[in-house]
N, C-alpha and C positions, 0 to 999 in steps of 0.2 A: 756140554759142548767141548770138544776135543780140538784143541792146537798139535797140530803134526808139523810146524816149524817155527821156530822163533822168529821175530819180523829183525828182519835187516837194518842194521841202522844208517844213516843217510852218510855217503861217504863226505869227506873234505869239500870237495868242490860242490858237490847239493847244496851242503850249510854257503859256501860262496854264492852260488847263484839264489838262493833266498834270502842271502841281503841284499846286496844286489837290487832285487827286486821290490825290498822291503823301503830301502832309501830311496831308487824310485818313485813306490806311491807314497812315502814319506813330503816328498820335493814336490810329486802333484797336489798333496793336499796343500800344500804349505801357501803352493801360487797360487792356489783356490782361495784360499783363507783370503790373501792379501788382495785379490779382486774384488771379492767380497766386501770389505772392510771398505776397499776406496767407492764402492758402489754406495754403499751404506750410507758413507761422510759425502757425497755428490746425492743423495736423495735427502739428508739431514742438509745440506745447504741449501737447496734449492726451498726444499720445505720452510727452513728458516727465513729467507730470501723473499717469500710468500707470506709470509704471518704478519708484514707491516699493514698497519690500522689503512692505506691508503688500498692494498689490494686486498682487501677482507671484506665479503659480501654475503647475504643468506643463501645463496647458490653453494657457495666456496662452502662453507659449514655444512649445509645439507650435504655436498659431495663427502668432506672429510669426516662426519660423524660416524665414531663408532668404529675407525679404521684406526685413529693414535695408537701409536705404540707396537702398534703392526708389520712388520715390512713383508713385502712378498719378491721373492729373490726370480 
């Protein structure tokens, strides 16, 4: 396999606009993460909020069996 030109390397402003781009998806994942996380701690509360001996029934178990520990996002 023969190379007939050496590759160009990316000028100044390339490497610019791929940071740029880079701390963009940096900043979406970030607010993702932190959605996430409060969704998590509001399914962990709610769940917790529900485990009292008063709301605990063989329905409520058969629903939640086999699902702890799991979250579905």
């Amino acid at each position: 396999m023969k190379h007939s030109k050496s590759k160009k390397h990316p000028s100044r402003h390339e490497y610019a606009l791929a940071l740029k781009t880079i701390r963009a998806q940096f900043q979406t994942i970030e607010s993702q993460s932190d959605t996430i996380r409060r969704q998590n701690q509001f399914m962990i509360t709610i769940w917790m909020d529900d485990e009292g001996p008063a709301n605990r029934d063989k329905s409520h178990d058969k629903v939640w069996q086999g699902i702890t520990g799991r979250w579905i996002n």
